[in-house]
N, C-alpha and C positions, 0 to 999 in steps of 0.2 A: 634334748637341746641344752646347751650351755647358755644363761641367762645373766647378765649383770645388771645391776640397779643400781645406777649413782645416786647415792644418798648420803649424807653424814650421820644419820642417826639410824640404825636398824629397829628400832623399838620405836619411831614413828607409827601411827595408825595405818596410814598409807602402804610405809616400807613392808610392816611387817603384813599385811594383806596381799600385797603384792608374792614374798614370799613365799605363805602360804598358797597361794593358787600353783606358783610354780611347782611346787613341794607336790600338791594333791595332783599334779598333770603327770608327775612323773621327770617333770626336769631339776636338771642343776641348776640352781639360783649363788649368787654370791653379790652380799653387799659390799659396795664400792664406794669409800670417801674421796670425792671428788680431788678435794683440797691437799688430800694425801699422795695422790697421782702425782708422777715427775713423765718427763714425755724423753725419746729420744726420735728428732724430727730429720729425717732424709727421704733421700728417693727413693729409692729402692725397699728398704727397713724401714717402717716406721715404726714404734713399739711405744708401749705403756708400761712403767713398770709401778710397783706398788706395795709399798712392805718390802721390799727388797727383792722382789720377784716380778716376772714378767707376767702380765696380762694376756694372755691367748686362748684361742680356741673356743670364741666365744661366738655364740650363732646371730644373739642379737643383744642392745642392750637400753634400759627404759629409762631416761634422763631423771630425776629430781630434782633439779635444779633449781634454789632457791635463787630471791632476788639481791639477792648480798653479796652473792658470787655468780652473776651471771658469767664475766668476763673469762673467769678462769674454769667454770665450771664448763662453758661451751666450747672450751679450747680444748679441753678433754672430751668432748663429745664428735670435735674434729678430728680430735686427731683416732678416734675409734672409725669415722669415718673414713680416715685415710687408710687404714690397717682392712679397709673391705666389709666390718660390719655393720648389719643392721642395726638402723637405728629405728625406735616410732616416732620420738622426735627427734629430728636434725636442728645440728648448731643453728643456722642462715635460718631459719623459722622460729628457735626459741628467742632468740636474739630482734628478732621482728617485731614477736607480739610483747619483747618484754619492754619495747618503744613504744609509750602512749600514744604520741603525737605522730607514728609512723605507722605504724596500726590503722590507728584511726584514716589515716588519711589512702591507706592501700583498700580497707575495707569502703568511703565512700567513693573510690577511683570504680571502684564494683558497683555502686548502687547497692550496697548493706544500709538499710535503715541505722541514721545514731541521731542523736540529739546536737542542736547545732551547736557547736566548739569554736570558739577564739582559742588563737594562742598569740604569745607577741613576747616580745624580748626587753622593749623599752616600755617603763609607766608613765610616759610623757603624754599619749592617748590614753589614760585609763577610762574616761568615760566614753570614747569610742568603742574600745574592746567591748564593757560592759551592755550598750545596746547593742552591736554584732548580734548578741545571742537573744534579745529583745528585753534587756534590762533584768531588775530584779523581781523575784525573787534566785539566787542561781548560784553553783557550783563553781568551786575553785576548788582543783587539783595540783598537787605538786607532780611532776611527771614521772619521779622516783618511789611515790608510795603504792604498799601495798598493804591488801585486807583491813581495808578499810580507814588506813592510817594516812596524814596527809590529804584528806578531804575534808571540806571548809562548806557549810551551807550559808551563803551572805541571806540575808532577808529583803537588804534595804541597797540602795545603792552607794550610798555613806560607808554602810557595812560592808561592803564588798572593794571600794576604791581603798578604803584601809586595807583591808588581809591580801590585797593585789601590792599594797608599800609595803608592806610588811616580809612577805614570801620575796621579793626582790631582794628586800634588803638583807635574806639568809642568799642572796645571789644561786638563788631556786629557778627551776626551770616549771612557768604554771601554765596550764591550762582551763579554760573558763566556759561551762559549758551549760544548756538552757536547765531548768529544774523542772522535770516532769510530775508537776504536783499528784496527776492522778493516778501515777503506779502508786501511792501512799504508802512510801516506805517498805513497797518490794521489791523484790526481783525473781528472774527466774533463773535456775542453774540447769541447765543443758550440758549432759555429758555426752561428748563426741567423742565416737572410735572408729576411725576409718570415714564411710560414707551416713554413719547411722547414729542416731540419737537414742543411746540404751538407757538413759534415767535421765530423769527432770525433775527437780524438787523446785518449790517456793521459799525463799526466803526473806522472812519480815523481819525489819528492825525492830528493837526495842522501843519500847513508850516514848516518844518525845525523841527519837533519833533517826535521821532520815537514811541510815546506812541500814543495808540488809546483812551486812556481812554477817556470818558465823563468830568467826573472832571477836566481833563488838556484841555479842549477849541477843545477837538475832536466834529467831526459832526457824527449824524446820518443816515443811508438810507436803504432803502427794500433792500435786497437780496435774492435769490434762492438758498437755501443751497442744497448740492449734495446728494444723498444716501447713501454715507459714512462717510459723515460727519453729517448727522445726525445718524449713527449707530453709530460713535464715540463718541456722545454727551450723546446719551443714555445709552453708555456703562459707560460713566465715570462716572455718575450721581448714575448708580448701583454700580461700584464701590465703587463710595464713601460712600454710605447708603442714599445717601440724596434723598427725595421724593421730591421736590422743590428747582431747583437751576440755576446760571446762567453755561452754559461752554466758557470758552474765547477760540477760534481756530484762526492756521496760515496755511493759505492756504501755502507749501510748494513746492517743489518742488519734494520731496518724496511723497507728499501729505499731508491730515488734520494734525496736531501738535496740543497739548492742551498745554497751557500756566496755564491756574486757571480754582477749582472750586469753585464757589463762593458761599456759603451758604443763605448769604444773599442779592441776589441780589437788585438792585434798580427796582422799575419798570415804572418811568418817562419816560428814552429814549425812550425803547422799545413800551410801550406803544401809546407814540405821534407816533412816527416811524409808527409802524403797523396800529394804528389805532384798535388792539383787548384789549380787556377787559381779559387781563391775572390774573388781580386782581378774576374775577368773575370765571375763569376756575381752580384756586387755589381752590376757596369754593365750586365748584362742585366736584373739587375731594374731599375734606375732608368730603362733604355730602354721597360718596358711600366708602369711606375710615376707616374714624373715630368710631371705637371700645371700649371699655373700655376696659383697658386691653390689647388694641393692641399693642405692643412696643419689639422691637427685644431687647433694653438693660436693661427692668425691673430686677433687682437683679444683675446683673453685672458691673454695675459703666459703 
């Protein structure tokens, strides 16, 4: 098989994990900067070209799409859709999950367990928003952040009616959501491929930080996830469209909650973490997967 990974950086952990699986399968891998893609867009032709050559012959290809360029990055992910190839993520799904506020609101159209969320446009209610989700202690999100960046823990409600003026007045798009004291500053990472949940790690925040992320100085560790919180992981992942993803979960006290899908997940932590080669179970599914022509968004944008 001919493989392409849109990436901008091939010395990525990720990228270059990815490559190597395809390398050890026996396929052609080629990294692909997105940003470097020019498109030529008709009926009939539709083509990529790239470095001054044209893009073809490719059986399927694995998105990286950061959140910096989702716009352009997915344009090229369309238009490899229009040219007939497999994608594991498609554009109309990365573009989904990489909307807070549209995510969120497709995942509880499902009944997906989340934490209750305001969002609102004017700060004219701000203390209505803030009991919506039963007051403080609680979570402000800007709806453009990512890893961890752009999330605000208010303590007090003083606290919170400020950083709600404040994010307006960067004419921020926020969201406000309950704060699940008892996951204490963890979470869990659920890697979805297909219909299956092939690694789960724990991730805790730092001393005194209520974010789990990896990029904020969180640690790693094995977990046993439960049988509904991997039914919850695999539902959301079909929710979203996406064949390859992370799901962020808070163990509650209603039970599982999802925080994010993440399109492009990393696969550093998890991988050291586990110890499994989820790069190489990526390229096994896209070995019994990948069609010509296979694509739920070909002709519909």
């Amino acid at each position: 098989m001919k493989i392409g990974i849109l990436s901008r950086r091939k010395e990525l952990y990720s990228t270059s994990s990815m490559v190597r699986a395809c390398e050890e399968r026996g396929h052609e891998v080629q990294v692909i900067n997105p940003l470097r893609c020019y498109m030529n867009i008709t009926s009939h032709n539709p083509s990529i070209l790239y470095k001054g050559e044209a893009l073809e012959g490719f059986d399927a290809i694995i998105p990286r799409i950061g959140a910096s360029i989702t716009f352009y990055g997915c344009a090229v992910v369309r238009q490899f859709e229009m040219m007939g190839v497999y994608c594991v993520n498609e554009s109309v799904s990365i573009t989904r999950s990489r909307d807070k506020l549209r995510s969120l609101q497709l995942l509880a159209r499902k009944g997906i367990g989340l934490p209750v969320t305001a969002f609102a446009h004017s700060t004219k209610y701000t203390e209505d928003l803030i009991n919506v989700v039963g007051g403080a202690p609680l979570v402000i999100k800007l709806l453009e952040g990512t890893q961890g960046k752009g999330v605000v823990l208010a303590e007090t409600k003083n606290t919170a009616a400020s950083i709600i003026e404040a994010f307006k007045g960067l004419n921020a798009n926020i969201l406000v959501q309950e704060f699940i004291a008892e996951a204490s500053g963890s979470d869990i990472r659920c890697l979805v491929i297909g219909d299956k949940v092939i690694a789960s790690m724990k991730r805790q925040g730092r001393e005194g930080d209520f974010r789990s992320n990896l990029h904020q100085g969180g640690t790693a560790s094995l977990i046993t996830i439960t049988p509904e919180e991997r039914s919850t992981a695999v539902r959301s992942a079909k929710i979203m469209g996406l064949g390859f993803c992370g799901v962020d979960i808070l163990r509650s006290k209603h039970g599982p909650v999802v925080m994010e899908v993440n399109s492009s997940p990393g696969l550093e932590g998890i991988e050291k973490t586990t110890g499994k080669d989820v790069a190489g179970k990526l390229i096994a599914f896209i070995e019994k997967n990948a069609k010509h022509g296979k694509t739920k968004t070909k002709g519909r944008g």
